[in-house]
C-alpha positions in Angstrom: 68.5 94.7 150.9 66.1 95.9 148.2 66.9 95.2 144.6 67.3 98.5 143.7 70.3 99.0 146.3 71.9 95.5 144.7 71.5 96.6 141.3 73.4 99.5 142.1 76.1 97.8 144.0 76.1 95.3 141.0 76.8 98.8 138.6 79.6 99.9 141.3 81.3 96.7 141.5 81.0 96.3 137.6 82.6 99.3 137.5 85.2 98.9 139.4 85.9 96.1 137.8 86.1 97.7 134.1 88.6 100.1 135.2 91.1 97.9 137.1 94.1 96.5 134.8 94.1 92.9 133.2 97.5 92.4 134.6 98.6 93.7 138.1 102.6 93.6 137.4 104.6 92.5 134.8 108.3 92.4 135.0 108.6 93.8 138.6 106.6 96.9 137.8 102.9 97.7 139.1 100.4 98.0 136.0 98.1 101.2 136.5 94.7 101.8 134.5 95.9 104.0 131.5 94.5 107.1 133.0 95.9 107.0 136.1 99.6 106.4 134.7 101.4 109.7 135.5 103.2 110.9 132.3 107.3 110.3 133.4 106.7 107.8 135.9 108.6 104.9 135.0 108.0 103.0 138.3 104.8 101.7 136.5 103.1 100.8 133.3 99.9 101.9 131.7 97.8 99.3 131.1 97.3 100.8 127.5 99.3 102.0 124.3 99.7 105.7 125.6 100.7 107.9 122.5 103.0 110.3 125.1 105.3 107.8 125.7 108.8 108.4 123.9 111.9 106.0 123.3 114.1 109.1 123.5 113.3 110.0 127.0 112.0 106.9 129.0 114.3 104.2 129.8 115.6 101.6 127.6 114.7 98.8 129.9 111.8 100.2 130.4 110.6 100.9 127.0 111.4 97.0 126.3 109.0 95.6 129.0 106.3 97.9 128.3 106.9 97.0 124.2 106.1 93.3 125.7 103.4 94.2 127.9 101.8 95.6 124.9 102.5 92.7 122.7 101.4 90.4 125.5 98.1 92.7 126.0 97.3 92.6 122.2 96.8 96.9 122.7 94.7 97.6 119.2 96.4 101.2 119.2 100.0 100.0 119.6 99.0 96.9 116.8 98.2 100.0 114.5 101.1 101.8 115.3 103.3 98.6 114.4 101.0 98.0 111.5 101.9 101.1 109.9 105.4 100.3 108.9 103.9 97.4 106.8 104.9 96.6 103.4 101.2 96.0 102.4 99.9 98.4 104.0 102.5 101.3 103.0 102.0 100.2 99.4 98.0 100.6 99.8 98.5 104.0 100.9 100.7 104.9 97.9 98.2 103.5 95.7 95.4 105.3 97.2 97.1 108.9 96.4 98.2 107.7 93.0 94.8 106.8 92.3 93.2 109.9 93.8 95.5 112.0 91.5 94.5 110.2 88.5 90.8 110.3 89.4 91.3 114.1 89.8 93.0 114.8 86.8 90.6 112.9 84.7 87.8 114.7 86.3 89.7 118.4 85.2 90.2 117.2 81.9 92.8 114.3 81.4 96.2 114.9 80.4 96.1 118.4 79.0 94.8 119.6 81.8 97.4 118.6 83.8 100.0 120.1 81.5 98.1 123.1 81.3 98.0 123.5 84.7 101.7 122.9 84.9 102.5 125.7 82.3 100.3 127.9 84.8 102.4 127.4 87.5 105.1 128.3 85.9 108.5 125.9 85.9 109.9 125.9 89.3 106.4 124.5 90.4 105.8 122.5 87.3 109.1 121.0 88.4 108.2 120.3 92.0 104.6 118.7 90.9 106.5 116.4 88.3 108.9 115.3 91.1 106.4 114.6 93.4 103.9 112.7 91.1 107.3 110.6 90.1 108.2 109.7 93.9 104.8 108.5 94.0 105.5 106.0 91.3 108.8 105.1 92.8 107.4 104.6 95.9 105.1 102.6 94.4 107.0 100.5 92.5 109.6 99.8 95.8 106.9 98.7 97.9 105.0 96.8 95.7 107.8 95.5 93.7 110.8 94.9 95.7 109.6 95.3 99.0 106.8 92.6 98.1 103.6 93.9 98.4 102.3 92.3 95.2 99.3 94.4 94.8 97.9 92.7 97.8 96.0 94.7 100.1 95.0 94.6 103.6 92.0 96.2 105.6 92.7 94.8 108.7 95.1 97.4 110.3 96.5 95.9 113.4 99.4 93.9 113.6 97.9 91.5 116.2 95.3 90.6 113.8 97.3 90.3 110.3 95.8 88.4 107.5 99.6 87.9 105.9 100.5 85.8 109.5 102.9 83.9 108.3 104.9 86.6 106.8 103.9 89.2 109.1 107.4 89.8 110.6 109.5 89.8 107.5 106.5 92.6 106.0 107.2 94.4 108.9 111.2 94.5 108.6 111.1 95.1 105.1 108.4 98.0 105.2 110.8 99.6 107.8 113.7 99.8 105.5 112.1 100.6 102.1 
């Protein structure tokens, strides 16, 4: 064989390799490369977090083990899906806005711009804007505050990773109910 042809076998095999699963079955059920799992086939599991997937229509049991599988795979997508019900990170978010709306009021004018621009809009708006710039406080305050952000903030974004390890599970819980 000429190196040319093994190189190119080399590529193939590589390949190959790439796109087979890291696991081959996992709780009595084949695991197929992500794009090859057939949307409603609940025979298998993709070897991927696959967005289309919905509690409501696939199996309990089978919703479960492919929660596990992903857990056990360390999926990045699925780790930000579980990520986003974090305390921390919910509180961040919230902050973010609040801070945007500030920055943009102070840009327009400050204060009296604001209430300028709530006059404008007449009071059945006015009313609406007020209510939403006070759930952003509340929100705010119950993630921060009694949910127990404490003005920390994360960057990391994936649950597998969490900086807050220890805690990670009880952030979780709590983010879900506040």
């Amino acid at each position: 064989m000429r190196i040319e042809q093994i190189k190119r076998e080399m590529r193939k095999l590589k390949r190959t390799v790439d796109r087979a699963p890291r696991v081959w079955r996992f709780r009595g059920r084949r695991v197929v490369h992500a794009e090859d799992w057939k949307y409603g086939d609940y025979s298998t599991f993709p070897d991927k977090y696959n967005i289309l997937v919905k509690a409501n229509t696939a199996p309990i049991d089978w919703c479960r083990d492919y929660a596990t599988l992903m857990e056990k795979l360390e999926d990045p997508l699925y780790g930000r899906l579980v990520c986003s019900n974090c305390t921390i990170r919910q509180a961040q978010d919230v902050k973010k806005e609040i801070d945007r709306h500030q920055k943009y009021w102070q840009d327009q004018g400050g204060e009296s711009a604001r209430e300028q621009f709530y006059k404008e809009a007449g009071e059945i708006h006015a009313k609406y804007f007020r209510k939403l710039d006070a759930m952003r406080q509340v929100q705010w305050r119950v993630f921060n505050e009694l949910a127990g952000a404490k003005g920390r903030t994360c960057d990391v974004h994936n649950h597998f990773r969490c900086p807050h390890r220890s805690e990670r599970n009880q952030l979780l819980e709590v983010g879900y109910d506040a």
